[in-house]
C-alpha positions in Angstrom: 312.2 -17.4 206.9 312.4 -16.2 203.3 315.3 -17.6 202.3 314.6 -21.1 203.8 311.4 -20.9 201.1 313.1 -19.7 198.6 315.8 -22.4 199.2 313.5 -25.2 199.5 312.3 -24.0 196.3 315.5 -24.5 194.9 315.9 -28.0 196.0 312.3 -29.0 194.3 313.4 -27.6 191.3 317.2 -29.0 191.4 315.2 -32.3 192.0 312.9 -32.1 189.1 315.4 -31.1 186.4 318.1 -34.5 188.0 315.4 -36.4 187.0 314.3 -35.4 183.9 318.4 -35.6 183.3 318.5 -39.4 184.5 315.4 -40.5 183.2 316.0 -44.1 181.9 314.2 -46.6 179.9 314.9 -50.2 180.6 313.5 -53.3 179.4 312.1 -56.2 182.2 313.6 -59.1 179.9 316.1 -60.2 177.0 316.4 -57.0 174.3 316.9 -60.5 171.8 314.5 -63.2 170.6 315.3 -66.1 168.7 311.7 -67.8 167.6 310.7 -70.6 165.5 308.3 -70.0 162.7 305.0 -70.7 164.5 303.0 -67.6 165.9 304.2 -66.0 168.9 303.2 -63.4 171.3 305.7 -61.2 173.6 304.5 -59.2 177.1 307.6 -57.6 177.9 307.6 -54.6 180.5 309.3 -51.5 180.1 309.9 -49.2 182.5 310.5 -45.3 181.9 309.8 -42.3 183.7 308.0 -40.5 180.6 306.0 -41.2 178.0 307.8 -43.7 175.1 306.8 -44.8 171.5 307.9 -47.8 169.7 308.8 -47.7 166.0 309.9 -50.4 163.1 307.0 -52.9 163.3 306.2 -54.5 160.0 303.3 -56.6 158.6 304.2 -59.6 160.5 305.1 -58.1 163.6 302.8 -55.7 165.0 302.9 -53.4 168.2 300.7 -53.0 171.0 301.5 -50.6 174.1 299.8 -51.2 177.8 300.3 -48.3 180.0 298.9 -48.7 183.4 299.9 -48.0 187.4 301.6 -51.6 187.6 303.6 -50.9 185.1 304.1 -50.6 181.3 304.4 -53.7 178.9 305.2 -54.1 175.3 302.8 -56.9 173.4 304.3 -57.7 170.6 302.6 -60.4 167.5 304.7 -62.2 165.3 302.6 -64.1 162.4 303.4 -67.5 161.5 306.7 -67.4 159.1 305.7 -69.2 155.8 308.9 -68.2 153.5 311.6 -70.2 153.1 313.8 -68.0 154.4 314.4 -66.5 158.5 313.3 -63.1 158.9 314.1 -60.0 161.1 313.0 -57.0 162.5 314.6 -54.4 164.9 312.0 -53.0 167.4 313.5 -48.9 168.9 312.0 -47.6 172.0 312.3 -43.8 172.6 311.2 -41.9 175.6 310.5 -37.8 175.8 313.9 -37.4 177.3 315.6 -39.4 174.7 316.8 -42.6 175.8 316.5 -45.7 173.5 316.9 -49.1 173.3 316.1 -51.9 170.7 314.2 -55.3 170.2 315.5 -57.4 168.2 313.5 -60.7 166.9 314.6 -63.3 164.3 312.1 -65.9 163.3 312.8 -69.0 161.7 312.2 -70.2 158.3 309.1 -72.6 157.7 309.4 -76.4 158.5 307.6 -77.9 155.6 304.2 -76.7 154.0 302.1 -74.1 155.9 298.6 -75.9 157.2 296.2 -72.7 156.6 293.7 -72.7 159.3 290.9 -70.0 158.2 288.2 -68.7 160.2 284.6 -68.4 158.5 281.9 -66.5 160.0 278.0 -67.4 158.6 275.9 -64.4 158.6 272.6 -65.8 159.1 270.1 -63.2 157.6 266.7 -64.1 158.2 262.8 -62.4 158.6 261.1 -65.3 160.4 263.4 -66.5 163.8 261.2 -69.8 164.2 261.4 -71.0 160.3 264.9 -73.3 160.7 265.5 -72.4 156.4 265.6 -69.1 157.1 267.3 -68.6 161.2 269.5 -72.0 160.1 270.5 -74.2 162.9 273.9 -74.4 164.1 273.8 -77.8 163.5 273.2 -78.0 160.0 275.9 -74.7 159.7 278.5 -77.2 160.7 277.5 -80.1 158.6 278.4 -78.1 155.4 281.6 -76.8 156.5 282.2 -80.1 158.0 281.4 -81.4 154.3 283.6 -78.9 152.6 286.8 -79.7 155.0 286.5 -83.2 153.4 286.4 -82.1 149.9 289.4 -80.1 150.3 291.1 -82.7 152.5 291.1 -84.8 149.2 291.5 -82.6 146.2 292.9 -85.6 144.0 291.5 -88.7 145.2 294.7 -89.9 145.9 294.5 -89.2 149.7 296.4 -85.6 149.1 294.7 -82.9 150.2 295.0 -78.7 150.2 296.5 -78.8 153.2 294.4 -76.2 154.9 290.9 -76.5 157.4 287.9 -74.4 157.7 287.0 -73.4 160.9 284.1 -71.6 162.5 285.2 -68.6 163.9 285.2 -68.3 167.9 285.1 -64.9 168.4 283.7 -61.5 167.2 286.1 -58.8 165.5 286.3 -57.1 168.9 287.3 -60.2 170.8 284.4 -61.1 172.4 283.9 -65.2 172.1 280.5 -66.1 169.9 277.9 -67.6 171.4 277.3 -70.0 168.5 280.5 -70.5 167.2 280.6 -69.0 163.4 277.7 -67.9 163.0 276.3 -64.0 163.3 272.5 -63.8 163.6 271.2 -60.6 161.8 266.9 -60.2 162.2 265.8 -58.5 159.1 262.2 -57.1 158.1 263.1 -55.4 154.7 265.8 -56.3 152.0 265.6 -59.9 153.2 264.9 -61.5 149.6 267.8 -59.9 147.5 269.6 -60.3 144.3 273.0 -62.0 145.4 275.3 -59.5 143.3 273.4 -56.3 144.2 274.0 -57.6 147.7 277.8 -58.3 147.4 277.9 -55.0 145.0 276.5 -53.1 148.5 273.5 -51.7 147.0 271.6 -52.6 149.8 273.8 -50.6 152.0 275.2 -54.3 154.0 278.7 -53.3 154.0 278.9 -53.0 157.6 278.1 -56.9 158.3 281.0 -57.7 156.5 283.4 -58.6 159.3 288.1 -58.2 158.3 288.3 -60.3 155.3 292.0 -60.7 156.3 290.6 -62.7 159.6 287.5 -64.0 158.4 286.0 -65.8 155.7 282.2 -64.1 155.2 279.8 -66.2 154.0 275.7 -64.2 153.8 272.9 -67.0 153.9 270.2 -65.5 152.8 267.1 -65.7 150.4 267.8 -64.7 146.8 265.4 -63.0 144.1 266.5 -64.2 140.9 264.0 -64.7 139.1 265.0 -68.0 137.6 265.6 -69.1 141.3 268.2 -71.6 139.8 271.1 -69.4 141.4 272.5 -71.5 145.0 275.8 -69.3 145.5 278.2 -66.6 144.3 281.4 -65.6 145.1 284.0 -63.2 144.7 287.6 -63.8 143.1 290.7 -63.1 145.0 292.9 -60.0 144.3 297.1 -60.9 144.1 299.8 -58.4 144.9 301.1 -56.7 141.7 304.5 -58.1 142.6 303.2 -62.1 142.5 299.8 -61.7 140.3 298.3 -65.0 139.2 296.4 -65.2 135.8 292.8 -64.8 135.7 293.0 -62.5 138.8 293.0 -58.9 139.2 296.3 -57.8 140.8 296.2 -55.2 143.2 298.0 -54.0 146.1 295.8 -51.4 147.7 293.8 -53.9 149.8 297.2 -54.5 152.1 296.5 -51.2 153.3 292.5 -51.1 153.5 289.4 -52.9 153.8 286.4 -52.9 150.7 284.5 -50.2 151.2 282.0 -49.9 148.0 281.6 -54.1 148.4 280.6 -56.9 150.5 283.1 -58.3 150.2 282.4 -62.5 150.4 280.5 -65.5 149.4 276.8 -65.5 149.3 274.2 -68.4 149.3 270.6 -69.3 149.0 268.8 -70.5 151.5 266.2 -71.8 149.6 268.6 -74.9 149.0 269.7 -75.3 152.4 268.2 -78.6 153.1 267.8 -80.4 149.4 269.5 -82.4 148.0 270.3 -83.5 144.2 268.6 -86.8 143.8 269.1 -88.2 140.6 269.3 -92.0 140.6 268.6 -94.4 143.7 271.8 -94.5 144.6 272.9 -91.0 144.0 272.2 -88.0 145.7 273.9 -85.1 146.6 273.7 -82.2 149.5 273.3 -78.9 147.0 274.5 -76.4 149.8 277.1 -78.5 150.9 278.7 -78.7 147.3 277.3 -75.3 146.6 279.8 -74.0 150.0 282.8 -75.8 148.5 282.3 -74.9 144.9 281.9 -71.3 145.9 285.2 -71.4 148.7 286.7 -72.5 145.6 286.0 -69.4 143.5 287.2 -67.2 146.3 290.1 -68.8 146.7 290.8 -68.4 143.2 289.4 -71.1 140.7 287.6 -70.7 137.8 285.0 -73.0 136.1 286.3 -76.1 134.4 283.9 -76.1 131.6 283.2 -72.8 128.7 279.4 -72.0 127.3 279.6 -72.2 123.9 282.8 -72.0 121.2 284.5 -69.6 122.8 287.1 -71.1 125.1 287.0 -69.7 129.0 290.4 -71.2 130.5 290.3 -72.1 133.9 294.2 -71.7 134.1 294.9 -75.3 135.0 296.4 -77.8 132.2 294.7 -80.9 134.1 291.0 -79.9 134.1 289.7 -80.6 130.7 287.3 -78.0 129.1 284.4 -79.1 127.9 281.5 -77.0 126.3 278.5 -76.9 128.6 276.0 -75.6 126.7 276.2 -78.5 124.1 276.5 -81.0 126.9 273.2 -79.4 128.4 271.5 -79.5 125.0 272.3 -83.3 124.9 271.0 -83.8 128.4 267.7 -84.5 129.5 265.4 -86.1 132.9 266.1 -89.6 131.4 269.5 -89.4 130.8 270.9 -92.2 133.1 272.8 -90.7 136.1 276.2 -93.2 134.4 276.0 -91.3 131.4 274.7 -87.7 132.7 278.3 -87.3 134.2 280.4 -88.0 131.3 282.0 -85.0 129.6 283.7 -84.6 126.0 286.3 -82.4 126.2 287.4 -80.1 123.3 289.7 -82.1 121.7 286.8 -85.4 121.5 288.2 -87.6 124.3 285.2 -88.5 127.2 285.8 -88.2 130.5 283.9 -88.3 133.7 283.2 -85.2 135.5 284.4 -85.5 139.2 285.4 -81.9 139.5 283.9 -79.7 142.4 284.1 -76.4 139.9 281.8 -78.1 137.2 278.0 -77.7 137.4 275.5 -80.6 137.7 275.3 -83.1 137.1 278.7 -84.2 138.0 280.3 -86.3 141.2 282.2 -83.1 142.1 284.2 -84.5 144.9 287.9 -83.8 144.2 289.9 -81.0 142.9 293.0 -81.5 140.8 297.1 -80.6 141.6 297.1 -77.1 139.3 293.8 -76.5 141.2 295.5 -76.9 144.3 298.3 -75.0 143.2 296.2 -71.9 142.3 294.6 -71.9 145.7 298.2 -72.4 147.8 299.3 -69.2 145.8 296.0 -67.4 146.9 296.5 -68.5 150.5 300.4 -67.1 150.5 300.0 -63.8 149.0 296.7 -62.0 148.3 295.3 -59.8 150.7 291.3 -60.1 152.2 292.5 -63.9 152.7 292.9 -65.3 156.3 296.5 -66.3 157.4 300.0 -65.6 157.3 301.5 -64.0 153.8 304.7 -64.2 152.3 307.0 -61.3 152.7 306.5 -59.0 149.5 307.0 -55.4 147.9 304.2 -53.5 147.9 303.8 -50.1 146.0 302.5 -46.9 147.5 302.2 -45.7 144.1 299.9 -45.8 141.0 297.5 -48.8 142.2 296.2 -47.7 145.8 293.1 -47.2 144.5 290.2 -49.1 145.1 289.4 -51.8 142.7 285.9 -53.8 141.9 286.5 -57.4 142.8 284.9 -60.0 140.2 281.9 -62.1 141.3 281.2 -65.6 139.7 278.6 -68.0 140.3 
């Protein structure tokens, strides 16, 4: 009877240490994938008999493991491809007892000019849940976005356009779908009249409403302070990687590795303008939020002023948008200056122009942008971090600049 048991023993643990020995790890599909340049996902099961990892996932294509009694599966994301070149990436699979296979995906270079699609999310802070200019209908939320996809369909009044479409965000940053799409409703009985750049600088402790820059666009509608209550939106300016920096912004590459934490990091506008309008002639008038939206997207994707205060010359960085010196042209100005002549400009140099440009002030048709404009803000779209959207492939140092930098805001 003893040595049945002990031989019995013997056999379980003969068994046990056969199939730690043959333990496998297979793939349920192709180890090869040959994609366009769109956006794909990939579900592919793997079976093993122990625990695996999965290494060699880059920017573009991340990992994602699903364990469960069905089965295992690999879900791999591949961004859209926006270089002009195909890119690779080799996927390895280990388990415990050492077996390994690859992935391998190729992706195929873009087919023409990438059409950014970027979700914005309207943080609706409000004290009073029945006053519509405070707890903004959703209505009226989609009218100015509505109103800025025009402006940037047509940034020269040619019929060209930015190529690129703001949309209201569908779901929350843990997947959940919105019940008003873009828009996050946040109840607030202190700190709801604030000064816009103590608010973005995070002084009032609002980081956390600030949902993944890199997925959304955060605009905060709130109520500002200011005393001269002039103020209808502010912005910050984009950061660019070290490795493609644009003039006029701060390069840095530490925000492809982290999120803000010391600011909100966004646009900001007053409420108190959310439903007047600029009315200057009979036969001119203008929605201030609505130009206010796209004049402020503008500075966070990147574009400066086209006009300086004073002698000193603050360049916009674009050749084709005239500087002109605004405080002289608001000294000039006055309530009967005809709305014909109240949107002619003199630039630097003497020559008069008419103002058309959304990045001037009133009073001004500001309903185009120009091609270096447009230039500026592809350049934004394709490499700086805290934007929406695919990236181009770059270098990024783990070096000297992975610190935290202060992001510039502008009105």
């Amino acid at each position: 009877m003893k040595k049945l048991i002990y031989w019995t023993l013997f056999l379980v643990v003969l068994a046990a240490c056969s199939k730690d020995d043959n333990d496998s790890l297979e793939l349920s599909s192709d180890n090869t994938y040959n994609l366009d340049n769109n956006e794909h996902v990939l579900r592919i099961g793997v079976n093993s008999n122990s625990d695996w990892t999965v290494s060699g996932a880059e920017r573009w294509c991340s990992t994602r493991q699903l364990n469960g009694d069905s089965g295992d599966s690999l879900i791999i994301t591949i961004t859209p491809n926006i270089a002009p070149d195909q890119r690779s990436v080799t996927l390895s699979l280990a388990n415990k007892s050492g077996s390994k296979t690859d992935i391998t995906i190729r992706q195929a270079k873009r087919d023409g000019e990438y059409h950014f699609r970027l979700p914005v999310i309207f943080h609706v802070l409000y004290l009073n849940p029945g006053n519509p200019s405070q707890n903004i209908p959703a209505n009226r939320i989609e009218e100015l976005l509505d109103a800025a996809n025009s402006y940037y369909r047509n940034y020269d009044g040619q019929g060209g356009d930015m190529n690129l479409t703001f949309e209201l965000a569908t779901r929350d940053p843990d997947g959940n779908p919105l019940d008003e799409a873009g828009i996050h409703r946040v109840q607030r009985y202190t700190n709801y009249t604030m000064e816009c750049e103590k608010f973005l600088e995070n002084q009032y402790g609002d980081i956390h409403l600030m949902w993944d820059p890199n997925n959304y666009i955060n605009v905060f509608l709130f109520e500002f302070s200011e005393s001269d209550g002039s103020t209808t939106g502010i912005s910050f300016l984009p950061f660019t990687p070290s490795s493609h920096s644009l003039a006029g912004l701060t390069p840095s590459d530490s925000y492809y590795t982290k999120l803000p934490t010391k600011q909100v990091y966004g646009v900001a506008l007053n409420n108190r303008y959310i439903n007047k309008l600029l009315v200057y002639a009979p036969n001119s008038s203008q929605d201030i939020m609505a130009t206010t939206l796209t004049h402020e997207l503008g500075h966070y994707l990147g574009l400066y002023h086209v006009f300086s205060i004073g002698e000193a010359v603050e360049s916009d960085y674009c050749d084709d948008t005239p500087d002109y010196n605004r405080q002289e042209y608001m000294d000039k100005w006055n309530q009967n200056t005809p709305w014909s002549q109240a949107i002619q400009r003199t630039d630097r140099n003497g020559a008069p122009f008419t103002s058309t440009n959304i990045m001037d002030y009133d009073f001004s048709e500001k309903n185009r942008f120009t091609n270096d404009q447009r230039t500026r803000v592809r350049h934004v779209l394709e490499y700086s971090p805290l934007i929406p959207g695919p990236k181009m492939p770059i270098a990024i140092s783990r070096g000297a600049d992975m610190t935290e930098k202060k992001a510039i805001t502008i009105k």
